[in-house]
Steps between C-alpha positions, in 0.01 A plus 500: 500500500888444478672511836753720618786268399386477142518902465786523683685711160213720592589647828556886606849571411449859639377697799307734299339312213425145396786417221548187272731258523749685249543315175582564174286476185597174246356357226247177493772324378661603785230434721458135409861438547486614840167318560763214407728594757751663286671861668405877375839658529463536123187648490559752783804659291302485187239742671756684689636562128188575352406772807841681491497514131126637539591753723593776275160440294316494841628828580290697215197350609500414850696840578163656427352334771695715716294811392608660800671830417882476426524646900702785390815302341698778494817513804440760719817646658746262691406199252220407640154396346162756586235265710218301317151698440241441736185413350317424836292822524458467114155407338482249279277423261382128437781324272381340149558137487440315150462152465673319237570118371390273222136414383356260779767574805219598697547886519145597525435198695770635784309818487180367572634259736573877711204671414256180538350547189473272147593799231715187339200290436318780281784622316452347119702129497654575847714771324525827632414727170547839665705690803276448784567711847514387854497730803625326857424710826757545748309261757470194292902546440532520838327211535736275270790669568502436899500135423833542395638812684298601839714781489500618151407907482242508229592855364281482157119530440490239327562313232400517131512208207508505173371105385637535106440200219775225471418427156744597239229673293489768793868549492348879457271490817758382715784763385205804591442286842875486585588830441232603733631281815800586745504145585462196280382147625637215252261223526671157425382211462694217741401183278581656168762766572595761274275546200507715202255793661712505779815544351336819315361599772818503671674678187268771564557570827863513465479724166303707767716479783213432718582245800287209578478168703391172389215284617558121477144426459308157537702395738195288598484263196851323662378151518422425850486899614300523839323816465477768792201776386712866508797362656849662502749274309738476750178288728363325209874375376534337836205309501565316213649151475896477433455386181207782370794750663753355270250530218444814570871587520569340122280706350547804678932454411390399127284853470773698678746346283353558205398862582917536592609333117251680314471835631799560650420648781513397883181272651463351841238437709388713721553369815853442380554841332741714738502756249182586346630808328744315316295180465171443369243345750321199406232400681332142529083582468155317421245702350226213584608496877626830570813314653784719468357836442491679812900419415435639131339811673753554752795528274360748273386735783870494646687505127262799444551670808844427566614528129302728334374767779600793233338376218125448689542841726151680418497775263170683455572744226660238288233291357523217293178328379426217265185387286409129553153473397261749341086376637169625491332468897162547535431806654825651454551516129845363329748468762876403478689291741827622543817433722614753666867465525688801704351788561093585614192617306209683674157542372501822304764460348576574121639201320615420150462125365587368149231447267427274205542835260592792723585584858205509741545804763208404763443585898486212762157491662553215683748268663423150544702167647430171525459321887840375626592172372267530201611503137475812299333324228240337663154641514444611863413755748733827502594684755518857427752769574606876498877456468710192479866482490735187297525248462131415433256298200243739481168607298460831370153661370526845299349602210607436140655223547352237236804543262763448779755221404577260724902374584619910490584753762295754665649887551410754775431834409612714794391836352168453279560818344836432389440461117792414368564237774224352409579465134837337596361245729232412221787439243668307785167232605467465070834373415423123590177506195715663304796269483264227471306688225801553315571141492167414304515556167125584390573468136576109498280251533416355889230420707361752776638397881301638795680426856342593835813715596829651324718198655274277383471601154909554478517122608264408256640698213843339563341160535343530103817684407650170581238288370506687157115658545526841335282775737355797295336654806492522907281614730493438887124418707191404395477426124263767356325564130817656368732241567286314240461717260876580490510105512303531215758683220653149506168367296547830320866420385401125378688364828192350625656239724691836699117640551511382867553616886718302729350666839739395822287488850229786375178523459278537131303795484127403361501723253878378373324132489220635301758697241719174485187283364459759254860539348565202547786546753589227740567580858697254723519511847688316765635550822789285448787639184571151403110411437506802308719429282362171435122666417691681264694266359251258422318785364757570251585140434122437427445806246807384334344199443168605337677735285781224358078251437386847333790531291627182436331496138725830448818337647729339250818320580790569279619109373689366220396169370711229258276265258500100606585307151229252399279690734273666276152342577301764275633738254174701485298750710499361779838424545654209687848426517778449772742773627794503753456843741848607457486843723208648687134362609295367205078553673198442325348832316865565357461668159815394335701644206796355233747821529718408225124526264353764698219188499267500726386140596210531757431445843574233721166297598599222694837320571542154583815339704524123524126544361382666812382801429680794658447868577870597401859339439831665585835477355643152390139341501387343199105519436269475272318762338145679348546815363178651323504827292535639136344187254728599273834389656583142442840314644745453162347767358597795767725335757666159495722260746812820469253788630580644838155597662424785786210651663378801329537754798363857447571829724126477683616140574864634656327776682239195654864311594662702673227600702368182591744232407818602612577296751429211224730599277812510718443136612 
């Protein structure tokens, strides 16, 4: 434990709240200079620079944080301003949080970390594949938050999260999760600073204008970090040696910094932010401790409140709902899990959900949520209710549901017998498996991808878009029979290497297994994209290389070849005499031909270079030759030392070339 002299940069500053010693971001160049003893002056102007030249950016998205209603702008009479809205007596709904970062920042890990539970460990190569839900009760918020504030007025319900992949392959899944959330937490990793996904992720919440703060995760991997289970920062910082503090403090500047450069927007710590509507709040964590969250916790549940009181005011009437997950419970039939995002649903009530070929118009029989602090996608007990308001992960059982698509919205209908209503919210729930319909062209040649929801599949799609995979056909759950047989038109068009299924986290029906063995379609599954694609492109790779053995024989190389003098070795069937490969590949099996005599010589048996026996030569070798054919042609006779020779290619041969060869010929 450091003592009190060694954290001495660490005291309260304020009356009210525990503040850091106030210093600005530099770079680790900067860092080791002043490790050296050399001044910051520079570096303090530099971020100055970098924050007032941010500050216009920061104003798009930040601004949004301050959700609160524009307090009646207008002047009223006399110049003066009308008084801010009171939101006090108001009911809020819980506010949507999304959590966001780079592949391996420990998102999922900070959620479970909350919720005490391992949902990281069992997601496929520690990477989250799909939007996963989180509900957090009032009391455990209360909990964290009084750590930090003993006087903080907890106005919410609660809190929901979104955990969304950091892979770039899910680019898709994490644009549907952030334009659910009010709130955005930016996980960061404090080792490796800003990374590719977070950058993107960052461009996404600023195309969306939706605010966010930034957790400084691992803040425990520091070398020498003393760690304090569920501490607040401000009591763990101080307990640490002078020289873990200074660490601490490079890394943290170097992260801030770069966030400043890059983004241009404004950064600071939170416990030296004196504007948090202006400037983002970053916020030192440890997913493996829990040191740092009840901090993490605290300052969303005041930006929300504070900030964004309009925005999360409860209304009933207006209900927003989206499909996560689409599951068949025993007992219950195929369910959906759904967030509910503003808004409340009610059992009874007449919904409309997108399905894989039309509109599904169903009745909710039954209401179900997860226990507090459990994940949404975990298999668990449910508690069940008759009404439920937002913002809430939720299961819903009603009938006809086995088509629903997973990633779209839900609509209410208020008046069942409203017909025409209904038809317009049915066009409404179809247009995202239309768009994505249009975009397959069924005509072309492409394998068959099946993706456990519509997110999922539009991140895959893009993914073989990228990687140059044609896709013929889509479907979303559990592979059935007809995804093979549609699989199957590929073995019907001659493209037998496109007769395949690349299935993404679903399950194979038994009776799709037992069709593929009999067309001969190959299904590959993984729970991972990037083993998928390598299944399938091993696939490929290996039935290109049994057809280029099969046809080989059919295969010839266009060459030219030039006559050694005093090479000729035998002047008779078979032939033996030196050439020079002038242009092209010379391989054994070439039938070869004198153009100028229209004379065909024979085929080439065996060719010899350096007398070692070779398969082929290429262009500028000299070898040695056997050509066998027609008796009848003799060297003097029907060629001599002058005649040019080429292979004899025909159109079958061409055909066999371009199909197989290609890539040979354009080395």
């Amino acid at each position: 434990m450091g003592s009190d002299s060694e954290c001495e940069d660490w005291e309260d500053t304020s009356s009210e709240s525990e503040v850091l010693e106030d210093e600005s971001p530099q770079t680790r160049k900067d860092v080791s200079r002043e490790r050296q003893g050399a001044k910051q002056a520079d570096v303090s102007k530099q971020v100055n620079a970098f924050r007032q030249a941010g500050a216009s950016k920061q104003a798009a998205v930040v601004g949004k944080q301050s959700a609160l209603p524009k307090q009646a702008a207008a002047k009223q009479k006399g110049g003066k301003k009308s008084a801010p809205i009171d939101y006090s007596d108001q009911k809020f709904r819980s506010p949507i949080l999304c959590i966001m970062g780079h592949v391996d920042t420990g998102k999922t890990k900070l959620l479970d970390k909350i919720r005490r539970t391992n949902v990281g460990e069992k997601e496929a190569g520690g990477i989250t594949q799909q939007i996963g839900a989180t509900f957090f009760p009032r009391e455990s918020l209360l909990t964290q938050c009084h750590k930090i504030d003993r006087k903080l007025n907890l106005q919410v319900p609660g809190l929901l999260i979104i955990d969304t992949p950091g892979h770039a392959s899910f680019s898709n899944l994490r644009k549907r999760g952030s334009s659910l959330c009010d709130l955005a937490i930016l996980v960061v990793d404090i080792m490796h600073g800003l990374e590719p996904q977070t950058r993107e992720s960052i461009q996404m919440l600023k195309q969306r204008r939706c605010p966010f703060v930034v957790a400084l995760n691992k803040v425990d991997r520091i070398y020498g970090w003393m760690s304090d289970e569920w501490a607040p920062f401000m009591k763990t910082i101080k307990a640490q040696k002078k020289s873990v503090t200074e660490l601490f403090r490079d890394r943290a500047r170097a992260c801030v910094l770069e966030l400043i450069e890059t983004e241009g927007l404004n950064f600071a710590l939170y416990t030296e932010n004196q504007d948090p509507k202006k400037t983002i709040q970053v916020v030192p964590t440890s997913a493996v401790t829990g040191e740092g969250i009840p901090d993490l916790l605290c300052t969303v549940v005041k930006l929300t409140q504070t900030l964004m009181a309009q925005k999360i005011t409860l209304d009933e009437e207006n209900v927003e709902c989206s499909v996560l997950e689409v599951k068949t419970v025993e007992g219950l039939g195929t369910t959906i899990d759904v967030i509910l995002v503003g808004g409340a649903l009610s059992e009874g009530d007449t919904i409309v959900v997108c399905g894989m070929n039309e509109a599904i118009v169903t009745q909710i029989r039954t209401l179900l949520t997860p226990h507090p602090m459990k994940e949404l996608r975990v298999k668990g007990e449910y508690l069940r209710h008759k009404r439920i308001c937002a913002a809430m992960g939720l299961k819903i059982a009603a009938p006809n549901l086995e088509g629903a698509v997973a990633g779209t919205m839900i609509k209410v209908v208020r008046n069942p017998k409203d017909e025409d209503l209904i038809e317009e919210l049915k066009d409404e729930v179809q247009q995202d498996m239309s768009g994505i319909f249009k975009a397959i062209d069924k005509t072309s040649d492409g394998v068959h991808v099946v993706a456990s929801t519509l997110g999922s599949l539009e991140a895959l799609l893009d993914f073989l878009k990228e990687s140059n995979i044609p896709v013929n056909g889509i479907s979303i759950g559990t592979v059935h029979k007809i995804a093979v047989l549609q699989a199957n038109t590929m073995n019907e068009r001659g493209c037998n290497e496109y007769a395949a299924i690349l299935a993404f986290d679903v399950k194979v029906d038994s009776e799709a297994e037992k069709a593929a063995k009999e067309h001969d379609v190959k299904i590959f599954c993984a729970d991972i994209i990037y083993h998928l694609f390598d299944m399938f492109t091993k696939h490929i790779q290996d039935y290109r290389e049994e057809q280029k053995r099969s046809k080989s024989k059919e295969a010839i190389f266009p060459c030219m070849l030039r006559i050694l003098p005093n090479c000729i070795y035998n002047k008779k069937a078979p032939l033996v005499f030196g050439v020079k490969v002038e242009d092209g590949l010379l391989r054994v099996g070439t039938p070869l031909i004198v153009p100028d005599r229209e004379c065909k010589i024979g085929s080439v048996e065996s060719i010899e270079l350096e007398q070692k026996p070779v398969d082929s030569a290429r262009k500028g070798q000299e070898v040695c030759i056997k050509v066998t054919g027609d008796q009848n042609v003799t060297f003097g006779r029907h060629f001599d030392e002058k005649s040019r020779i080429v292979s004899n290619i025909s159109r079958a041969s061409i055909n066999v070339m371009k199909t197989h060869f290609r890539d040979e010929l354009t080395e």
